[in-house]
LUMPA-853992 format. One record per residue: residue in one letter; y, z negated, x of N, C-alpha, C, O in turn. Coordinates in steps of 0.05 Angstrom, whole numbers, plus 5000, padded with zeros to 4 digits. Example, Ala and Ser with C-alpha at 12.3 -4.5 7.8 and 13.67 -1.06 7.14 Angstrom:
2
A488648445264491048445246493448445264493448315285;S495548585257497948575273500148435258502348395268;
% end
This chain:
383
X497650005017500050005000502550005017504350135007;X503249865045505049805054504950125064505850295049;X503950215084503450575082504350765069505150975078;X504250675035504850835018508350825026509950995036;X508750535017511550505019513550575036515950615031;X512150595058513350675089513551015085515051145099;X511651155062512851455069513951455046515851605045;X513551335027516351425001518551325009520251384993;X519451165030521851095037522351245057524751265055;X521751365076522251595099522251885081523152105088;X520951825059521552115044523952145024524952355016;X524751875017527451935007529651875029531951875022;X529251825050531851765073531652165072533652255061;X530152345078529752625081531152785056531953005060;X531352695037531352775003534752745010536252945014;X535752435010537652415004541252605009543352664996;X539552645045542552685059543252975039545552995031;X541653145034540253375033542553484999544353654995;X541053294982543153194958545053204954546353354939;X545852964973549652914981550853134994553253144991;X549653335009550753565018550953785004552253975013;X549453794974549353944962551253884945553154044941;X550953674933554053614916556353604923558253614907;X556853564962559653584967561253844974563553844983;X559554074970560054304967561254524950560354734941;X563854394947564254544919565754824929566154844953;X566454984917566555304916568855294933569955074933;X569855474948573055474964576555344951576555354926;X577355314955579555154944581155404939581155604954;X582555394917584955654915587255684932588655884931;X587755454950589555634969587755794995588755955011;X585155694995583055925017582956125009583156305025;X582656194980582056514962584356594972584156754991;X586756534963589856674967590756624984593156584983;X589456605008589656605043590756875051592956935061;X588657025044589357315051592257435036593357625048;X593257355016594557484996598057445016598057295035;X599557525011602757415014603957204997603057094976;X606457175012606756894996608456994985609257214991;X609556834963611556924940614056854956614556694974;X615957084941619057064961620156834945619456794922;X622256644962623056454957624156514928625156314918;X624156704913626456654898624656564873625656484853;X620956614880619756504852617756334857616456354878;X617456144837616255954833612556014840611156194831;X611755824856608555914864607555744837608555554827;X604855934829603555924801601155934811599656074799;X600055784838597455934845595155794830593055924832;X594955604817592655454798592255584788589955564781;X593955874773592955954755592356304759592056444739;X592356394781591356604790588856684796587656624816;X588156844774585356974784584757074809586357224821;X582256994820581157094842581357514839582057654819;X580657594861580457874862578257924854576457794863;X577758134835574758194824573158194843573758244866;X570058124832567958134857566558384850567058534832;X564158404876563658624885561158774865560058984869;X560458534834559058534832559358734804559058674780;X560059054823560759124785559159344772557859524783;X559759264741558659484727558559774726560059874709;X557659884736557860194737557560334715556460554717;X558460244691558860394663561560414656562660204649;X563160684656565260584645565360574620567560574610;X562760564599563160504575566060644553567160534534;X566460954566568361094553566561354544564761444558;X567361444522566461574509570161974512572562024508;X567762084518568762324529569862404505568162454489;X573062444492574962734486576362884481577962824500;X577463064470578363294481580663344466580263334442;X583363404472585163454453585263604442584163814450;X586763614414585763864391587464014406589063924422;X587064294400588864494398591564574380593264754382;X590964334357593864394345593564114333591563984330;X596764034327597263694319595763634335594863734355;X595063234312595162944333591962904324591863004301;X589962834329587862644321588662434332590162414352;X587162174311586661964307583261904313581361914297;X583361814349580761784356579761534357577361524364;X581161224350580861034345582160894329583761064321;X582660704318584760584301587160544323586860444346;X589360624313592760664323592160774354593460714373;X589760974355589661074384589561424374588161524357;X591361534389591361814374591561964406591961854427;X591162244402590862504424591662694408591562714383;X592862864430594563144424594463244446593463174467;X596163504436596363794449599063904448600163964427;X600063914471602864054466602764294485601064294502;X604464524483605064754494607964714502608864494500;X608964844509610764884514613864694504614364804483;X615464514508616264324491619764384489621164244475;X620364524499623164624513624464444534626764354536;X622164434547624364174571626664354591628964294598;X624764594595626864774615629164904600630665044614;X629764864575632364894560633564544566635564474580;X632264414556634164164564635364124582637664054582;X633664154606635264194633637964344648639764254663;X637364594637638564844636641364724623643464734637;X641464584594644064434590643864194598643864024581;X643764154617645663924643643063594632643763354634;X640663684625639663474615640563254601642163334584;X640062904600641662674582641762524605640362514625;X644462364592644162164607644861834587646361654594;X642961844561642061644556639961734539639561974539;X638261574523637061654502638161714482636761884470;X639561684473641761864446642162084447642562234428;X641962164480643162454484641262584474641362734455;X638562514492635762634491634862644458633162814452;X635862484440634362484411636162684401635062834385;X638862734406641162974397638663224404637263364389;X638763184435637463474432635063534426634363764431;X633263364413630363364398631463444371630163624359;X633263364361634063274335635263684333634163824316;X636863774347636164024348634464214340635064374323;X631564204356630464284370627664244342625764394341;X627964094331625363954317627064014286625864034265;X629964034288631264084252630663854242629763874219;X630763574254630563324240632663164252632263044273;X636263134233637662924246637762774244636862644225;X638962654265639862294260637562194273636561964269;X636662384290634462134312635861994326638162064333;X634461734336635661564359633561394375632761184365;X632761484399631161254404631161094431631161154455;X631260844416630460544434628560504437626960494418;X627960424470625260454477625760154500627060114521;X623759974482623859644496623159704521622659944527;X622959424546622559384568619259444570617359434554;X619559524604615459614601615159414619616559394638;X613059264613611659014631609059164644607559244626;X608259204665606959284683605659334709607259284727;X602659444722602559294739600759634747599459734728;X600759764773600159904779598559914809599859794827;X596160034818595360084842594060244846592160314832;X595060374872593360664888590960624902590460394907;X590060734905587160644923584960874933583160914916;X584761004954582661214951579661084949578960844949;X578461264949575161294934574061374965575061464986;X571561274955568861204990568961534994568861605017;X569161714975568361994984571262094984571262334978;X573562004988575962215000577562264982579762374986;X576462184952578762274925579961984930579161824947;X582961934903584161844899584061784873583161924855;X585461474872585161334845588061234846589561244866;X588661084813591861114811591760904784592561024764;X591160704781590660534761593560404743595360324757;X593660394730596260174707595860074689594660184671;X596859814687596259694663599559694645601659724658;X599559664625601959714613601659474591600459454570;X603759274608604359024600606358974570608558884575;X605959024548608359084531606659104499604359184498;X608459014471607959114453607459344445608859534452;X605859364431605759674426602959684397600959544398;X603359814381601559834355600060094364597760054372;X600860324365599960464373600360724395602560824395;X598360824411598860914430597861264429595961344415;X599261404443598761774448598261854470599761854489;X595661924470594262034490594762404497593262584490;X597362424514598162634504598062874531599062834553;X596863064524595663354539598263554541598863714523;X599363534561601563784562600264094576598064134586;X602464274570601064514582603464634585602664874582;X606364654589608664724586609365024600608765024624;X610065184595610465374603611965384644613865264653;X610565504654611865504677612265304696613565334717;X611165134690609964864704607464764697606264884679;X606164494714603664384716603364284696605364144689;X600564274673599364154652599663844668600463814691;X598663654650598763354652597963244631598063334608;X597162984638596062814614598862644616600362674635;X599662434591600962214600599762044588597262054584;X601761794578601961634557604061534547606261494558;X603061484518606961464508606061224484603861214473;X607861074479608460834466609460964438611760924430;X607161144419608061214392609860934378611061044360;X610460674378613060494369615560594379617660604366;X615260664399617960734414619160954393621260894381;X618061184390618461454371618961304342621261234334;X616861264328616861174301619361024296621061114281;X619560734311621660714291624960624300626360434296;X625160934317627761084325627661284307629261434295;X625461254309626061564281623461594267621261674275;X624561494235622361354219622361694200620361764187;X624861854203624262074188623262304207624362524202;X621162294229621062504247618162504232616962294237;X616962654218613562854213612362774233613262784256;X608962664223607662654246607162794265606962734289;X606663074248606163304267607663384289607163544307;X609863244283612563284301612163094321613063194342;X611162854326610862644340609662724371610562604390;X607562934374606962984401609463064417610162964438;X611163314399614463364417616763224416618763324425;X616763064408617662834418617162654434619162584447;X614762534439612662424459613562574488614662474508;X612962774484613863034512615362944530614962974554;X617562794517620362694527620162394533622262274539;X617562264532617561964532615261894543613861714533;X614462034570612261944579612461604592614561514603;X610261454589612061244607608561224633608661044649;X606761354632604761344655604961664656606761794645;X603061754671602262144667600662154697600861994715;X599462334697598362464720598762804715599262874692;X598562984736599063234736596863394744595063234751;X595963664746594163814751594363884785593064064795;X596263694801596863724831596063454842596263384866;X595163314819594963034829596262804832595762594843;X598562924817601462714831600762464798599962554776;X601162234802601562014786602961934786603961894808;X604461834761606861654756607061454745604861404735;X608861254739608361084730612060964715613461134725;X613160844705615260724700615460344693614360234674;X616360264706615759934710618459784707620259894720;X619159544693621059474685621359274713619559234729;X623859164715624858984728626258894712627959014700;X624958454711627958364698630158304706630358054707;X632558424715634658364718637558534704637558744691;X639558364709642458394696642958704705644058834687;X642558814721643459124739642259404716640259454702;X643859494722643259724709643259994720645459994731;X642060234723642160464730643860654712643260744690;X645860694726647961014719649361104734651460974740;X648961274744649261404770651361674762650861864748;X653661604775655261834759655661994787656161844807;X655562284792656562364804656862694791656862724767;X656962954811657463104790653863344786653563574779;X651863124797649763294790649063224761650063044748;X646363464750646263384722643963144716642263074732;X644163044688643462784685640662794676639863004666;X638762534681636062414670635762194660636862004671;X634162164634634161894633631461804641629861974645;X630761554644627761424651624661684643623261804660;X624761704619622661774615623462114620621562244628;X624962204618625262504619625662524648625762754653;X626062364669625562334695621962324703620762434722;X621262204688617762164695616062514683613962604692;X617862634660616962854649617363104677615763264688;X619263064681621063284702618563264726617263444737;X618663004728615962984772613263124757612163314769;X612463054734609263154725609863454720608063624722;X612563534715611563814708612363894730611564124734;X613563814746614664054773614863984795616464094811;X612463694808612963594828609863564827608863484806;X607563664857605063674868604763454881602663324879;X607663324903607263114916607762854913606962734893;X608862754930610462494927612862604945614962494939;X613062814970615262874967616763034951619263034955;X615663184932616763434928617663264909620063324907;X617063004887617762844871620662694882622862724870;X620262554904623562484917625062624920627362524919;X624962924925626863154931627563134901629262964896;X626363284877627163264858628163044843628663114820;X628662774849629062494834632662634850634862704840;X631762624871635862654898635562874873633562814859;X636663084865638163304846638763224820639763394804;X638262944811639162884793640662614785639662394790;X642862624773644262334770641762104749640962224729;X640661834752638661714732641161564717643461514725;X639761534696641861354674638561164664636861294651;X638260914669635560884657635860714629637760584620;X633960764622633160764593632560444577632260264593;X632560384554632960124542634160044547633759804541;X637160094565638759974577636459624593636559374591;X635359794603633959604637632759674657630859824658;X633959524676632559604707629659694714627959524720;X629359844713626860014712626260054756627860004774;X623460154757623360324778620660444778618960374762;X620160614797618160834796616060774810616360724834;X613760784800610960824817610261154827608661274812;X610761234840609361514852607261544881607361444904;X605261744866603061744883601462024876600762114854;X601362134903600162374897596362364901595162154902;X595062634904592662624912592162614941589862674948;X594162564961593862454991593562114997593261985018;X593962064974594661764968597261614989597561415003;X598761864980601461844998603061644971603761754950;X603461334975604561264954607761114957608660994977;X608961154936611360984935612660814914611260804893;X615160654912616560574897618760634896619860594918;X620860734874623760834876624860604864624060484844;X626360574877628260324862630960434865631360604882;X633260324847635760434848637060134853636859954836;X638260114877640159934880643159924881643760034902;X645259854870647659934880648360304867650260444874;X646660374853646360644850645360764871645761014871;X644160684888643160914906639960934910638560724909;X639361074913635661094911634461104941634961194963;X632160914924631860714945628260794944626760804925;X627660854975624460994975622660704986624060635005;X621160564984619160394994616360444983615460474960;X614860435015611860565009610060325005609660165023;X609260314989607460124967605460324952606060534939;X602360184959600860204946600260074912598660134895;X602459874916602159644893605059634880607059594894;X605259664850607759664837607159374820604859324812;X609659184817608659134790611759084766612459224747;X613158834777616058814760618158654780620358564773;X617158644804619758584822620658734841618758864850;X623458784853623859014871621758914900620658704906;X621859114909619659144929621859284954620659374974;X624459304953626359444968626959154986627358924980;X626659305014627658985031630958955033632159165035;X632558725032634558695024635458405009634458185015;X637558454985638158224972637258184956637157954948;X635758404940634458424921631558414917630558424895;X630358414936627758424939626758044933627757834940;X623958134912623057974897624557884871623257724857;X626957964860626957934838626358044822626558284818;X625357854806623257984778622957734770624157524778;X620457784746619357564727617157424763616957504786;X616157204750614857014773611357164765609657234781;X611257174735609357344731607957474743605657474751;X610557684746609757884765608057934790606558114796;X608957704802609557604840606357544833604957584853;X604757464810602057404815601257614812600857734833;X600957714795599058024784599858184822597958254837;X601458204825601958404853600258264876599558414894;X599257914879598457874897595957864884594257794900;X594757924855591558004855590558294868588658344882;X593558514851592158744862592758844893592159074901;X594258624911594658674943591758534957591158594980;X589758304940587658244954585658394945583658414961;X585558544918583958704912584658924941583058904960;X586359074944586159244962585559074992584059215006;X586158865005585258775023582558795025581658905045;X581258715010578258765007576858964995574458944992;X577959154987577359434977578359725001578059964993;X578959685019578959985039578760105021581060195018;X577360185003576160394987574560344966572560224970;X575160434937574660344917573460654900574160894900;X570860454882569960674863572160654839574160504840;X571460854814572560814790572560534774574360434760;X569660404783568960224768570459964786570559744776;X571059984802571659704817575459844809576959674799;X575959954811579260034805578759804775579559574773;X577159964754577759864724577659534737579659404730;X575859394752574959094751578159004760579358804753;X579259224779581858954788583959004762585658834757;X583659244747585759284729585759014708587658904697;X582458964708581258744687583658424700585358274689;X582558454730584058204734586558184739587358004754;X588358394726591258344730592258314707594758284703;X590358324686590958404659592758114642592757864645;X593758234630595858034609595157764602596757574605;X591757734587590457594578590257384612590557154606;X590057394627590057234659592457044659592356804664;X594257174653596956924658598456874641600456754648;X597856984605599256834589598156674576595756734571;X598756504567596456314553596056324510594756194493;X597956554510598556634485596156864480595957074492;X594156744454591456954451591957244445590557434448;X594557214434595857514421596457634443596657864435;X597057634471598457734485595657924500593457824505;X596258154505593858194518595458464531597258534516;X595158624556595758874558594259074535591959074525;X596859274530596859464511594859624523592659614512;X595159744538592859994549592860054582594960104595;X591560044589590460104626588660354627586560404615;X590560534652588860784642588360804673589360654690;X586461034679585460994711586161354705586361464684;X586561454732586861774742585561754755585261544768;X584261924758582762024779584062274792583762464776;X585062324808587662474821585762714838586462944845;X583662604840581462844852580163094831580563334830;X578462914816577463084787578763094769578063214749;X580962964770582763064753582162964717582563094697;X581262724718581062594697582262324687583362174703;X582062274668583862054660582261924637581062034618;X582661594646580361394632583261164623585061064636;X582261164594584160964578582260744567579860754562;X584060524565582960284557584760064538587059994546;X584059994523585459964496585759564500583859404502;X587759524499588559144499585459044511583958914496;X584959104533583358924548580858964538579258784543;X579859194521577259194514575559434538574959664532;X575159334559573859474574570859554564569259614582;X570159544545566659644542566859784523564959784508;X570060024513569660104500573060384501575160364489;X572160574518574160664519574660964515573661044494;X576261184532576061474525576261574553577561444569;X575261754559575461904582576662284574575962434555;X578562314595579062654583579462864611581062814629;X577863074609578663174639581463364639581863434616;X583163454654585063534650584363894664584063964687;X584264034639584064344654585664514648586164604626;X587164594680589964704682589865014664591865164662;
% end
């Protein structure tokens, strides 16, 4: 018996340490995860308790989107408040031709023309948003956004415009509707035309438009002719291949931006040559960023102001790319997942409106509807 006792007690001295080392192990601390990440500029508040880790490696290879195709004439309705179209030709190169707008009033005058429906006007709220470039293990390019903002329903919209590059965008059908509650649905794709606020092109080039909150505003008076926000993002998809040929064309035009707020530009072509335009002081301002989201990114006085929001979502998708060199489609959608709305508001209603992925190589475009990733649309774009 004393025998016995002598190895059940040398077998739990063996058991024990073994235990205690297992329970004092708990998972990395959140300032080790956001080791790699940058630190937030003094001007915002650190939120790191509540920042999601960077997606892991462990992903689904379904994008769970269902393939189609825009009609050839009018809008289908391919989900509830999710609709696709087809436009031809929309008259942008007449708009231009008369000295373009330089607010949105101007731009609904000359729809309101153009469409024989007056008294349009449209106000188009702030876009909350979060954008990243990234190439693919085999040499293509990817171009992800989530589009942080209200919205009921959204247009999945197929251009083909005369004399320039076809493109997909996306457009915020609230924005249209109710600026102009008497514009025909059928009418709603050419109008859209003029209000892209994402797009990709048949050259590869992607865009994007991203709010900044601050007091400053863009209007740029000099004596070239005028753009506003979104008819600036229409202009690079139909007549810009690069990301330079997109800066050359941004310099030939005065911006006036739109909702009356500080806006700036995500651009990225299929070299995964990427940037950010910001307008400071009125002058345009180029910084190369793979990662957009809602604070300036221009080094200076202004750099880092934005929402504090922001400053997180930008340091998920800067460790996603730290640890991504190179990313599939499906690991793009996982960091889009973890930058998403539902992450840092604590309000159930709040969720991002729609996150769409380009594929800047094949030339396709994958949409995803308020955070429901297992259930989306895919469309290929043929020039």
């Amino acid at each position: 018996m004393k025998r016995i006792i002598c190895v059940l007690l040398a077998l739990l001295c063996f058991l024990l340490p073994a235990c205690q080392k297992k329970e004092e192990s708990p998972a990395p601390a959140p300032e080790t995860q956001a080791s790699a990440a940058p630190e937030t500029p003094e001007t915002q508040p650190e939120e790191e308790e509540t920042e999601p880790a960077a997606p892991e490696d462990d992903t689904d290879t379904d994008l769970c989107a269902v393939t189609v195709t825009a009609p050839q004439d009018g809008i289908e309705e391919i989900a509830s408040n999710v609709y696709i179209a087809r436009v031809g030709d929309c008259g942008f190169s007449a708009f231009l031709e008369a000295g373009g707008a330089s607010s949105d009033r101007e731009v609904l005058a000359f729809l309101s023309g153009m469409l024989c429906v007056p008294g349009l006007n449209l106000e188009i709220p702030g876009v909350g948003c979060s954008t990243v470039s990234v190439a693919s293990p085999d040499g293509g390019q990817f171009f992800g956004r989530n589009f942080d903002w209200s919205c009921r329903e959204v247009l999945l919209l197929e251009a083909h415009p005369d004399g320039g590059y076809a493109s997909f965008s996306t457009v915020n059908v609230d924005f249209i509707k109710e600026s102009a509650s008497s514009l025909p649905m059928e009418a709603i794709p050419t109008a859209a035309y003029y209000a892209p606020l994402d797009g990709m092109n048949e050259k590869g080039l992607a865009v994007s438009v991203n709010m900044i909150n601050d007091s400053a505003r863009i209007g740029q008076k000099t004596d070239l002719p005028d753009l506003t926000t979104t008819t600036a993002l229409r202009l690079l998809l139909d007549r810009a291949a690069t990301t330079d040929e997109a800066l050359a064309l941004l310099g030939e035009y005065d911006l006036h931006g739109s909702y009356d707020m500080m806006i700036h530009f995500a651009v990225t072509d299929a070299s995964g040559h990427a940037v950010a335009v910001e307008y400071i002081g009125q002058e345009m301002c180029v910084t190369e960023t793979p990662v957009l989201t809602n604070f300036y990114v221009t080094e200076g006085e202004k750099y880092g102001i934005g929402a504090a929001q922001s400053h997180q979502r930008f340091k998920v998708l800067e460790a996603f790319l730290a640890s991504h060199p190179t990313a599939s489609i499906y690991e793009v959608r996982d960091a889009l997942t973890a930058a998403g709305e539902s992450n840092f508001d604590p309000d159930p209603n709040e969720r991002t409106e729609w996150s769409v992925i380009y594929d800047q190589t094949n030339l396709t475009a994958t949409w995803y509807r308020r955070e429901n990733f297992s259930s989306g649309w895919t469309a290929a774009l043929i020039p």
